[in-house]
C-alpha positions as CSV (number, residue, x, y, z in Angstrom):
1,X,72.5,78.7,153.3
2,X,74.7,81.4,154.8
3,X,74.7,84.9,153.9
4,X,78.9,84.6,153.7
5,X,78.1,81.5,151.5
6,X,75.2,83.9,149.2
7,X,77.6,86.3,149.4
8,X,80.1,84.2,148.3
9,X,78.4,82.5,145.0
10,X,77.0,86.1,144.1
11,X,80.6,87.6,143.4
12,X,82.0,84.0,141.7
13,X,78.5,84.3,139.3
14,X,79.8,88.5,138.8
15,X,83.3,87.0,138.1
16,X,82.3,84.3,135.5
17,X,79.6,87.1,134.2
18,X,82.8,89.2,133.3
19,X,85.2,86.8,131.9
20,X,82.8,85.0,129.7
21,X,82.3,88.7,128.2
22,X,85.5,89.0,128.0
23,X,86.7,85.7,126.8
24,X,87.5,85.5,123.1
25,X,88.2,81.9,121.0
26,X,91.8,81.0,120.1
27,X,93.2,83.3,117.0
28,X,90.5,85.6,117.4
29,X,92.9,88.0,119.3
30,X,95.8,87.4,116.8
31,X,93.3,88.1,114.0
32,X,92.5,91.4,115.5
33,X,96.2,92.2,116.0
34,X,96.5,91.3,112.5
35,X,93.6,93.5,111.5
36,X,94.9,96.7,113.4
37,X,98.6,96.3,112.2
38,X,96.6,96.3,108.6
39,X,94.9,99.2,109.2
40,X,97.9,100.7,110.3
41,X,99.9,100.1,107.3
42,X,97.1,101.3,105.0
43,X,97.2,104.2,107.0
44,X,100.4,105.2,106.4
45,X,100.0,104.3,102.8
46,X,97.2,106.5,102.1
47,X,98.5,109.1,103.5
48,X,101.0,109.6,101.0
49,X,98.4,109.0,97.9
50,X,98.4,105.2,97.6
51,X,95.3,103.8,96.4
52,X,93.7,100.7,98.1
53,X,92.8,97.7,95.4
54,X,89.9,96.9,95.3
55,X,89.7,94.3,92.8
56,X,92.0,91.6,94.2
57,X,91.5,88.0,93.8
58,X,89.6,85.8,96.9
59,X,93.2,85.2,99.0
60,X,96.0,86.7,96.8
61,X,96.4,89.4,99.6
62,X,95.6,92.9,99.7
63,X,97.1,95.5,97.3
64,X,97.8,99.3,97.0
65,X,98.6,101.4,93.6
66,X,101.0,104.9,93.0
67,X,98.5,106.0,90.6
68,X,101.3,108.9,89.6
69,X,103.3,106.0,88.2
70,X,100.7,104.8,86.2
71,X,102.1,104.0,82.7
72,X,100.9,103.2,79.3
73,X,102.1,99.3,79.1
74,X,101.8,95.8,77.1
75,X,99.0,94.0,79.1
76,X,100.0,91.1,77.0
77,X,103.4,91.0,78.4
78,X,102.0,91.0,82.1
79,X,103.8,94.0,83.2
80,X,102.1,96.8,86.0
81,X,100.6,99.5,84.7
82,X,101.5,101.2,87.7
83,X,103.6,100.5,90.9
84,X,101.8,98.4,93.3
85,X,102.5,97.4,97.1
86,X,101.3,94.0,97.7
87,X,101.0,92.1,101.3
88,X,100.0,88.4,100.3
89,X,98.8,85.8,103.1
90,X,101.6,83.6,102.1
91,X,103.8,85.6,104.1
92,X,101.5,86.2,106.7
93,X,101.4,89.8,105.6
94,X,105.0,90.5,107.0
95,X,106.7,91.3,103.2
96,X,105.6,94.2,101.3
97,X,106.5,92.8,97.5
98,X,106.5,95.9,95.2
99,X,106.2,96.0,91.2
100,X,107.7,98.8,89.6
101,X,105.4,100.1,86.7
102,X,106.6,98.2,83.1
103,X,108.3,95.5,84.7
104,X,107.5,92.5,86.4
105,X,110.0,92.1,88.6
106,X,108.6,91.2,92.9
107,X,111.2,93.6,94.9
108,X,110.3,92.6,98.9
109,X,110.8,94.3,101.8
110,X,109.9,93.8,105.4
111,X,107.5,96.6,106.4
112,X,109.7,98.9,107.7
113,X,112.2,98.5,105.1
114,X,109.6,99.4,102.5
115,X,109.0,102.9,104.9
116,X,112.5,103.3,104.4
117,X,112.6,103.1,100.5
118,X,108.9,105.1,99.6
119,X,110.2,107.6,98.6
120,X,112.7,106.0,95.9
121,X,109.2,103.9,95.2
122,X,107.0,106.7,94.7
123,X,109.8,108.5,92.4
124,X,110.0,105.2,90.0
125,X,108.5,106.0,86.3
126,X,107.9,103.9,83.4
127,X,111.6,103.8,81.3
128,X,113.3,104.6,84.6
129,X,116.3,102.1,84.9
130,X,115.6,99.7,87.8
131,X,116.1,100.9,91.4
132,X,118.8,99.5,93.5
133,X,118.3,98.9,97.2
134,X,120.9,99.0,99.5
């Protein structure tokens, strides 16, 4: 064999070397897009006091709670005791659906829609009337 040929074979092995390290299986790279617009989001959220959920069920989403809302309420009557953000994978994590504290009501907002409301969100108190979005 020629050197040009060695030559040759040594930088396709290099080249395959590099994109097998680099190759990643199908929906693993939307997964991690997923995963950093998450941590993004949460982020954002924490920033401003919101508390990450910890307890929430095997695939109802991920949640986050305004614990200054947090309000004395009938369990019994399924109603927040406090507001809570909630990204569920049945919307592929795209709507933010918000319960006020005392009510049970799913407000939704795409995530920068939500940005654009927080602050009437975080304001909401148990006995306030319900917010209207424009």
């Amino acid at each position: 064999m020629s050197r040009a040929s060695e030559a040759k074979k040594a930088r396709r092995r290099k080249r395959r070397t590099v994109r097998d390290q680099t190759w990643l299986p199908a929906g693993v790279l939307d997964e991690l897009e997923i995963a950093s617009q998450l941590e993004e989001f949460d982020a954002r959220l924490t920033e401003r006091g919101w508390v990450f959920g910890e307890e929430a069920d095997e695939g109802s989403g991920v949640f986050w709670v305004w614990p200054d809302s947090a309000g004395d309420v009938d369990h019994d009557a399924e109603r927040a005791d406090a507001t809570v953000i909630l990204l569920s994978p049945d919307d592929s994590g795209e709507t933010a659906h918000v319960v006020f504290v005392g009510t049970a009501a799913d407000y939704q907002f795409n995530l920068d829609e939500l940005f654009e409301h927080i602050d009437m969100i975080e304001a909401f108190r148990l006995g306030d009337p319900a917010p209207v979005f424009d």
